[in-house]
N, C-alpha and C positions, 0 to 999 in steps of 0.2 A: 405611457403611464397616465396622462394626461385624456380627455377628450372623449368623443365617440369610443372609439377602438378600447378604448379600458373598459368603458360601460359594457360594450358587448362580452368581454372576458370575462366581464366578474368579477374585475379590480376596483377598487376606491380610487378614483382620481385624487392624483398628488394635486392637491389645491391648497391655500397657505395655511390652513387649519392642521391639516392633516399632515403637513409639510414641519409645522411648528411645531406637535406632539412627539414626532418622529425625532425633531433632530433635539430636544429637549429630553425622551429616553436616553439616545446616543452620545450625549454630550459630556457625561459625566461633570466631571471639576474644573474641564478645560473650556480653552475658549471657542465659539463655533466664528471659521473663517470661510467669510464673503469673498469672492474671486471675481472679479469683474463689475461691469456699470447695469443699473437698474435694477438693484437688490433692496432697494431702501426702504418699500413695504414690507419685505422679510425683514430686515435688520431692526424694523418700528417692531413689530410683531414679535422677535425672538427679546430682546430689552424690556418690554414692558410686562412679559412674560418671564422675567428675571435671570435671564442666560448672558452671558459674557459672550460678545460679540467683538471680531477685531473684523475689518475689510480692507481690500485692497482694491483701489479702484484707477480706471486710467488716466483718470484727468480731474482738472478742479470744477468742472460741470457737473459731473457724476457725483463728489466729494461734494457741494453746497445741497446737491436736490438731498443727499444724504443726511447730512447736516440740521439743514430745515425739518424733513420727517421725524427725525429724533427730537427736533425742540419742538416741534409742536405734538410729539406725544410727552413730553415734560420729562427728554431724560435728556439733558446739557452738557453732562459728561462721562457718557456710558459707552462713548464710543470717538474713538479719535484715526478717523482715516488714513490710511497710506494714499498719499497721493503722487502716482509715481505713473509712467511708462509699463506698464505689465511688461511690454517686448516680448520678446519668444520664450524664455525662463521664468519661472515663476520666483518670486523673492521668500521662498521657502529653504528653509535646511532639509535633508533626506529625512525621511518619518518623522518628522516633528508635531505634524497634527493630526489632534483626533477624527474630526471633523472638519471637511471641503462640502463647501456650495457654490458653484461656480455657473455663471451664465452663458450658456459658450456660446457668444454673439458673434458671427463672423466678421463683425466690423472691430470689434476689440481682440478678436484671437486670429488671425488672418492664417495661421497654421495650427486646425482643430486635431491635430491627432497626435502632434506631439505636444498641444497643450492637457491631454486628456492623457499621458504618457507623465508629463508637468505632476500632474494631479498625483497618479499613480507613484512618485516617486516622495512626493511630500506628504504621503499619508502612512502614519504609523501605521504597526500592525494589529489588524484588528477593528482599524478605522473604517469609517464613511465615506465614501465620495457622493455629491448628489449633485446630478448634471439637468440642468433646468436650458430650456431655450427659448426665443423670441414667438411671436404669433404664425410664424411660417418659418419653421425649419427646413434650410437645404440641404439636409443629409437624411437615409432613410435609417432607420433603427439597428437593421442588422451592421449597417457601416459604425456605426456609434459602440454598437456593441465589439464589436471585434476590436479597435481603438482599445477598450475598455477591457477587455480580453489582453492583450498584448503588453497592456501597461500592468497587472497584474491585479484586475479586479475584478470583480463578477457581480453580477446583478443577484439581487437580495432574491433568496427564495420564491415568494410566492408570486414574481414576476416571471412572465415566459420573457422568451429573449427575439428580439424584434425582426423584423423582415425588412422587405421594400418599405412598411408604413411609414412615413412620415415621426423623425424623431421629435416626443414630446415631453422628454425627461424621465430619467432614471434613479433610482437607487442603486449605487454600486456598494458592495466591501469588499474589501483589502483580503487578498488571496493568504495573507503573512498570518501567523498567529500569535499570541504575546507567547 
């Protein structure tokens, strides 16, 4: 979704502009939930843009660079971190959110396909997943995709569904309907 390979498609690169309209549609009343470390550009970006943002992050490094981005866009209590272990389960109840952003970094998810299975079970139906990666992803798209598949999601329409290329983030929805 990201990169070269979208441009040649025909796709809009999910870049934070484009990333913040989308999940601002999708968002409805609820809150949009951060899943992992280095989200804190989005999380500035969705709050000052007036969204309810909750995150879950895996450590208190991730949790301060968090922290700081928010007070220096001048919101001090718009957001109050989980600072916790992710570990292998995610600290969701079954369907409870509307919207997942998650960064599947293999240094914070060390098993990507049942954290992408994680996702798929904690998102209501009718819900968003939107699976974002680091500058070099080790997985190629159609392996992400199928994860994603499995877990009960499907890439949003007007994305084709990926191959060998290099995963560079997705839009998924929830197979489920209200």
């Amino acid at each position: 979704m990201n990169g070269p390979a979208a441009a040649e498609a025909g796709r809009t690169p999910l870049d934070e502009v484009a990333l913040g309209s989308l999940l601002a549609t999708a968002a409805g009343t609820g809150p949009i939930r951060l899943v992992g470390a280095h989200l804190h550009d989005l999380a500035t970006r969705l709050v000052v843009d007036g969204l309810t943002v909750e995150a879950t992050v895996p450590g208190r490094r991730p949790a301060r660079a968090l922290r700081r981005a928010l007070k220096r866009a001048g919101q001090r209590t718009a957001i109050a971190p989980v600072v916790d272990d992710i570990g292998i389960n995610l600290p969701f109840p079954d369907s409870a959110a509307d919207v997942l952003v998650c960064r599947l970094d293999p240094q914070t998810f060390p098993f990507p396909r049942h954290t992408v299975r994680e996702l798929g079970r904690a998102i209501g139906p009718g819900g968003m997943v939107v699976l974002l990666t680091g500058p070099r992803p080790p997985w190629p798209s159609g392996l992400v995709d199928a994860w994603a598949g499995s877990a009960g999601l499907v890439p949003q329409v007007e994305r084709g569904v990926g191959g060998a290329t290099p995963f560079a983030g997705a839009v998924y929805e929830s197979r489920l309907t209200t």
